[in-house]
Every structure is written in structure tokens, then in C-alpha cells.
C-alpha positions in Angstrom: 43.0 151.4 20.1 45.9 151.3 22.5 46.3 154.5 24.6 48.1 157.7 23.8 48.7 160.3 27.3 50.4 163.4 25.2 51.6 166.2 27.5 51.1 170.1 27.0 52.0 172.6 30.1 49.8 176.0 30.9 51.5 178.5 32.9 55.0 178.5 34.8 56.4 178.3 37.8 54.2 177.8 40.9 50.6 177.8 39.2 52.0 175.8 35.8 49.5 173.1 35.4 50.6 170.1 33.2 47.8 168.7 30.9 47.3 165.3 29.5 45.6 164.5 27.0 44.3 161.1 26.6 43.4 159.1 23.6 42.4 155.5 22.8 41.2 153.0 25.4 41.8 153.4 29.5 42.4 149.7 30.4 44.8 148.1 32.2 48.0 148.4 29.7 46.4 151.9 29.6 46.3 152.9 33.6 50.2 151.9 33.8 50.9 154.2 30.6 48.9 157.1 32.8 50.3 156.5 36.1 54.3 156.7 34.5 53.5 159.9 32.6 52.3 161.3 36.3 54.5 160.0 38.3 57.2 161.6 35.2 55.4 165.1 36.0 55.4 164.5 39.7 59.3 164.2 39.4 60.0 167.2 37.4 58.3 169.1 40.1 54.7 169.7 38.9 52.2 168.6 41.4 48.9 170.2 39.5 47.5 167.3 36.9 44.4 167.8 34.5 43.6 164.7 32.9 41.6 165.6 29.5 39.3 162.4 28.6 37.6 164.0 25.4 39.2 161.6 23.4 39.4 158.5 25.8 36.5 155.9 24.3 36.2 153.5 27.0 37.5 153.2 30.5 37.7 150.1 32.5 35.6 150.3 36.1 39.1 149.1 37.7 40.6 153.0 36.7 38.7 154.8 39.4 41.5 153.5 41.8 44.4 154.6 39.3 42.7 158.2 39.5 42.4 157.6 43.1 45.4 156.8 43.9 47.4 159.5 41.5 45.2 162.2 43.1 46.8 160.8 46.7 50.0 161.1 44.7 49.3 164.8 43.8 48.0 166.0 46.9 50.7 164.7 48.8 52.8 166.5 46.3 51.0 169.8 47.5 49.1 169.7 43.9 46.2 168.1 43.2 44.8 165.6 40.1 41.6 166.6 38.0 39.6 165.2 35.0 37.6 167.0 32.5 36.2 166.2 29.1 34.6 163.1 29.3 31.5 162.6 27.6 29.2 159.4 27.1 29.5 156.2 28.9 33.0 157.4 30.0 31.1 160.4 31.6 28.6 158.4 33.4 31.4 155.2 35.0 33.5 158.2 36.2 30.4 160.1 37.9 29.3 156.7 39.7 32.6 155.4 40.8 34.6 158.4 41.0 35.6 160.5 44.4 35.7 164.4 43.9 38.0 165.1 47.2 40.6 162.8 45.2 39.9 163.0 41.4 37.4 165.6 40.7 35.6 166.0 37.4 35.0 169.1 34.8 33.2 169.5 31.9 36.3 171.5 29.9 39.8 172.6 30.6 39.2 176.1 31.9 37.0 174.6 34.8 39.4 172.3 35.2 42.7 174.8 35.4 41.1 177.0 37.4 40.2 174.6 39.9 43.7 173.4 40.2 44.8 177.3 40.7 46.0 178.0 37.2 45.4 181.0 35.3 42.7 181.3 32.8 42.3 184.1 30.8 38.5 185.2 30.9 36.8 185.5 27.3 33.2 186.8 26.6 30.1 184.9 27.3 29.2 182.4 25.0 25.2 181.6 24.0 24.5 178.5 25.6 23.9 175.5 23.5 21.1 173.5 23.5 21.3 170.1 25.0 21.1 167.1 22.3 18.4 164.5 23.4 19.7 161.0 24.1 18.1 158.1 24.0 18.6 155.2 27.3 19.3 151.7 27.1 18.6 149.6 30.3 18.7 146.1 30.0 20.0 143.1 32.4 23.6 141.8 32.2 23.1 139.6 29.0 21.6 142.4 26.7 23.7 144.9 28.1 27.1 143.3 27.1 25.5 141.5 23.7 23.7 144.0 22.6 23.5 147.6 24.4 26.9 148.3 24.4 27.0 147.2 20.3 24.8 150.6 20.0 26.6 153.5 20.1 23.8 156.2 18.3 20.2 155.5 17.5 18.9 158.4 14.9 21.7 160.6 15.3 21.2 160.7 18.5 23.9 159.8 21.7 22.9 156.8 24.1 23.4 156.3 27.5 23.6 152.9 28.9 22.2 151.7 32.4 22.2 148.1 34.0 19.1 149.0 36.3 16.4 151.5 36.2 17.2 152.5 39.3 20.7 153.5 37.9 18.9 155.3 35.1 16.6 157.8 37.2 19.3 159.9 38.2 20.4 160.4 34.6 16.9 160.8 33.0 16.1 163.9 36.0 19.3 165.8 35.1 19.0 165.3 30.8 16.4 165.8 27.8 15.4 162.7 26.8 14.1 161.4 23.4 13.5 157.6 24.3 14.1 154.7 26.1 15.4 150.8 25.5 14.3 148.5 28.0 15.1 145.1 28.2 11.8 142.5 28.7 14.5 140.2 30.9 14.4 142.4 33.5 11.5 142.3 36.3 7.9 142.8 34.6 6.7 144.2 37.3 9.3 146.7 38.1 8.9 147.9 34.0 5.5 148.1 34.6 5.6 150.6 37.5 8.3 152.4 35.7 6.3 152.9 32.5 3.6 154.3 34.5 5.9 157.0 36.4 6.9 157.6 32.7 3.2 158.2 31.5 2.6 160.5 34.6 5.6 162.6 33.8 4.8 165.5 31.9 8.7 166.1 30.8 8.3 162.4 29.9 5.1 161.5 28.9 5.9 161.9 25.1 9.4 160.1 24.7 9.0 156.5 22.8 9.0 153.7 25.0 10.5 150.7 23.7 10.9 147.2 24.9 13.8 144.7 23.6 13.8 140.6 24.2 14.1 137.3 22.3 11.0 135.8 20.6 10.5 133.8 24.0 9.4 136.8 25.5 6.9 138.2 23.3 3.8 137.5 25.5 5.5 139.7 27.7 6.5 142.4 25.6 3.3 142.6 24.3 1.7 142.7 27.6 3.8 145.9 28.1 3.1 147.7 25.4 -0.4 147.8 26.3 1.3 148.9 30.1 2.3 152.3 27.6 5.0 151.5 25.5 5.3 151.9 22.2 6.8 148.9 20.5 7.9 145.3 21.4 11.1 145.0 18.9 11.9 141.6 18.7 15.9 140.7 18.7 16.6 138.0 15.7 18.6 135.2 17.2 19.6 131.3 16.0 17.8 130.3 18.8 14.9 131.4 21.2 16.8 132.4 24.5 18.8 135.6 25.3 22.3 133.1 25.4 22.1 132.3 21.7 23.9 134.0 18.8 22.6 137.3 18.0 21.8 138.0 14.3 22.8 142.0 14.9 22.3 143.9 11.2 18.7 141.9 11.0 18.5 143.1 15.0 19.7 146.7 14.3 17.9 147.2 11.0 14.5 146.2 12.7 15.3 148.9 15.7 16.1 151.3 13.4 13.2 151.3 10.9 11.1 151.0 14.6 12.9 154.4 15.1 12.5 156.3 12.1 8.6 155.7 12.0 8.1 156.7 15.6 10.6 160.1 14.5 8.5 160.3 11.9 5.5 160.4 13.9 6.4 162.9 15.9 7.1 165.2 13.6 3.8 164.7 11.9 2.4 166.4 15.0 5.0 168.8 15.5 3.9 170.0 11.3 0.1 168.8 11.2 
């Protein structure tokens, strides 16, 4: 889906602050379409960006140093550049890679106008919402681009997608968690510790545990589900290692009836 940057404008004169909303994919053809529409703005003399990214559904690593730049662009303009909206995998890139003093991100407009020194009228307190759980996906380089990033909800539910566990810890402290996808290809022993921090946890202790590799690794799957977690799911492949073709529907369909009994499960106990 090629990008679309649509502009609106809030406010006028000193504190006007141009919006644009993104929508499609933020590559490369992408990040030259952004930078003309700011350096357009920048032009007709209106130095305070907002960037919305609720609609943007994938963004290149490479686009930290567009936003990083513009924001230069911005400041030097005596504005400044800001991002709000994103949610997801877009979310999570932008929070590792990004720099607040030059592209600082919001959850929604308002934050983000008011930041830049617009106006925002105030409205009445909302009831906050409860937080969805997510399920996390961490797997090595191989799973992550053949399979992980294939899966975009698991029960309803939103995933978040890590390349490390250590690049996951952050995200499971700050979130509620319903379960976690973890890929037998990476260190053993380094699962085996983490299943056990898991276990300890008492916000944790009760999410489903499950670990994902070819039929080659099954000893050790196997050997980790008796470490604490809950299922070994075999993926289905032409061949034995991680580099052959991946059958996905008979892969997807196993994860998924995995899924619904362990949902099940748990809301046997939740309704004995």
C-alpha cells in the first residue's frame, strides 16, 4: 500500500500547527513523499509539524533519520516536529530507535498539539479504558521474518514482536500480557532462565507459554515444556530445518487450535 501524507491545519497564525496524516507504508518511496510535504509546510511558513501514524502499517528502521532530520528542519525553523498515533510494531521501532529532543512521540493529537504550543480545547474526563492483553512473539532472525511477522492477531488479540528476550522485558514490565511465542532456535539455556523468571512472577505466572521450532527441535521443545511451558507447537515444513518452505495455514491452524484450548482453559477456572 503506497503512502498517502494528507494535510489538515489547527489554529492560525503564530500557534497554527499543520497535521499530517499518514496512511499506507513508511518506506523509502514513502520518507521522500513525507519529507516534500514538510519541507512544502516549512516554505509556507509553518514550522510546528504533527506527524499522525494511526494509519501508517509498517515503517522501515531507515525512517528514524527522516524524522530526525525533519525535526532538525523544524527546529531550525523555530518549530518543532512530533509523532503521535502509532500503535503496534510501528509503536515499538519508533520507541527503540527514535530521539524525543528531535522527534518526540504521543499517544493522540491533543498531546501532540499541545506539546508543539497549539491550542487544545479542554473536554471532560473520559473513563479510562482497559488495556487489551497482547500476546509476544520472540524468535531469532529466521522465524521472526518467516513466520512472526506473518502473525498479525492470535485470538483476537494484538501481538508484539521482539528479536531477543532481552528486547522483550521492557515491553512485558510496562503491558498486560496474555502469552508468549518463543522460538526453540534461540539459546536453551537463556529460555530456560527466562521461563523460570516467568514462573516466579506473580503478574506472570499464569500467561501460556509457548515454544515454536521445526520437527528437528522437538527434543528440545519438549525438554522446555517440562522447564514450565505450556506447549511445544511444531511448525509444518517440506523439510526438517528452519530454512525450508514453510507450510503456514497447516502451521497457523495448529497454533491456533493450541490457542483456543489453552483460552478455553482458562476460562474453565475463571467459571468452575
Amino acid at each position: 500500500m503506497a503512502l498517502e501524507a494528507r494535510r489538515r491545519r489547527i489554529g492560525g497564525g503564530e500557534r497554527a500547527i499543520e497535521i499530517v496524516d499518514l496512511v499506507g507504508r513508511l518506506d523509502m518511496p514513502g520518507a521522500a513523499l513525507l519529507r516534500n510535504t514538510v519541507q512544502e509546510i516549512l516554505k509556507e511558513g509553518c514550522p510546528r509539524i504533527a506527524v499522525n501514524m494511526a494509519e501508517c502499517v509498517e515503517i522501515h528502521r531507515e525512517m528514524m533519520g527522516t524524522f530526525h532530520s525533519l525535526g532538525r528542519a523544524c527546529i531550525r525553523a523555530g518549530g518543532g516536529l512530533a509523532l503521535f498515533g502509532a500503535t503496534g510494531d510501528v509503536l515499538e521501532y519508533i520507541r527503540r530507535f527514535g530521539d524525543k529532543s528531535l522527534a518526540p512521540w504521543f499517544g493522540d493529537e491533543k498531546a501532540a498539539v499541545a506539546a508543539l504550543g497549539g491550542h487544545v480545547e479542554p473536554e471532560a474526563p473520559k473513563e479510562a479504558e482497559s488495556e487489551r492483553p497482547s500476546v509476544v512473539a520472540i524468535g531469532s532472525d529466521a522465524v521472526f521474518r518467516t513466520v512472526f511477522w506473518k502473525l498479525t492477531a492470535l485470538g483476537g488479540r494484538p501481538i508484539a514482536k521482539f528479536d531477543s528476550i532481552a528486547g522483550a522485558r521492557d515491553y512485558m514490565a510496562r503491558k498486560t500480557i496474555h502469552s508468549i511465542l518463543l522460538d526453540s532456535k534461540l539459546s536453551p539455556h537463556e529460555i530456560a532462565r527466562f521461563l523460570r523468571e516467568l514462573r516466579i512472577n506473580s503478574k506472570l505466572k499464569a500467561i501460556g507459554i509457548f515454544i515454536i521450532g521445526p520437527p528437528s527441535q522437538l527434543w528440545t521443545g519438549r525438554s522446555l515444556v517440562q522447564e514450565g511451558a505450556d506447549s511445544y507447537v511444531p511448525l509444518s515444513f517440506t523439510g526438517e530445518e528452519i530454512e525450508a518452505k514453510l507450510d503456514a495455514r497447516t502451521f497457523f491452524t495448529r497454533l491456533k487450535e493450541i490457542y483456543d484450548r489453552f483460552d478455553a482453559r482458562a476460562k474453565a477456572k475463571e467459571n468452575p
